[in-house]
N, C-alpha and C positions, 0 to 999 in steps of 0.2 A: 589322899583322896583328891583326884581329878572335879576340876570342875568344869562339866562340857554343858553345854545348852541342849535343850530340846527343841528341835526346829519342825513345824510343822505348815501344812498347806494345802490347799487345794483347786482344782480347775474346773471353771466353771463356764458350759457352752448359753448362754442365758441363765435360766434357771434349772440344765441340766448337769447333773454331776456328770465329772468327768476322770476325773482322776484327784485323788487325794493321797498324803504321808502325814506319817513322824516316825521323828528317827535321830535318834542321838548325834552329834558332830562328831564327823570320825578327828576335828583337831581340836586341840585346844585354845579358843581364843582370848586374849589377853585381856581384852575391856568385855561390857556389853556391847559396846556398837561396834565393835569386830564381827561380834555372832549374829549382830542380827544382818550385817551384811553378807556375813556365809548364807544365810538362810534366804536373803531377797537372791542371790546365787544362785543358789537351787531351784528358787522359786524360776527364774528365768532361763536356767535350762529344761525344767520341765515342759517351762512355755513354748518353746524353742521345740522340743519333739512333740509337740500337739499339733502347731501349727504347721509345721512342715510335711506332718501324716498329712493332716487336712487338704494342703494343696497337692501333696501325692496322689489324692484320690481328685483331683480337678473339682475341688470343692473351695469356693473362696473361704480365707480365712486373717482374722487379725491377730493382732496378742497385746496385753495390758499388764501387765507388772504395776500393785501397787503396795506400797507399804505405809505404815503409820509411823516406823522409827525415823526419827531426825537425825541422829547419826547414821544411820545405813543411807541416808537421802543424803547427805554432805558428801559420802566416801563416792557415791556416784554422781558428785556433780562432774555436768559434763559431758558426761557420756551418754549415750543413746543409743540406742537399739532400736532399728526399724524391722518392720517382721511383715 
């Protein structure tokens, strides 16, 4: 028996839905705070194609990635993403 994580999310224009998942981990990660940085992952490619539709359509847009795990926040220190 696999033990994958359930990762789920969703995108929010204010208080307008935008897009929402879950979805099982197509891999297997080795700790918890492996998975939950698969999952902020996802979470910032999702963001990543919202925001870029958005200025597609010459509409300004920004994007925010946040998570609650401490581990998934360690694994990306550092790094940064401007959008």
């Amino acid at each position: 028996m696999a033990r994958r994580s359930v990762s789920s999310g969703v995108l929010l224009n204010g208080a307008h839905f935008l897009s929402g998942w879950v979805s099982g981990q197509s891999v297997v990660a080795l700790s918890s705070g492996e998975a939950e940085y698969y999952s902020l992952c996802r979470l910032v490619a999702e963001l990543l194609f919202v925001v870029y539709l958005y200025r597609e359509m010459k509409r300004e847009a920004q994007g925010l990635a946040r998570t609650d795990s401490s581990a998934a926040k360690g694994m990306e220190a550092g790094v940064e993403v401007v959008l």
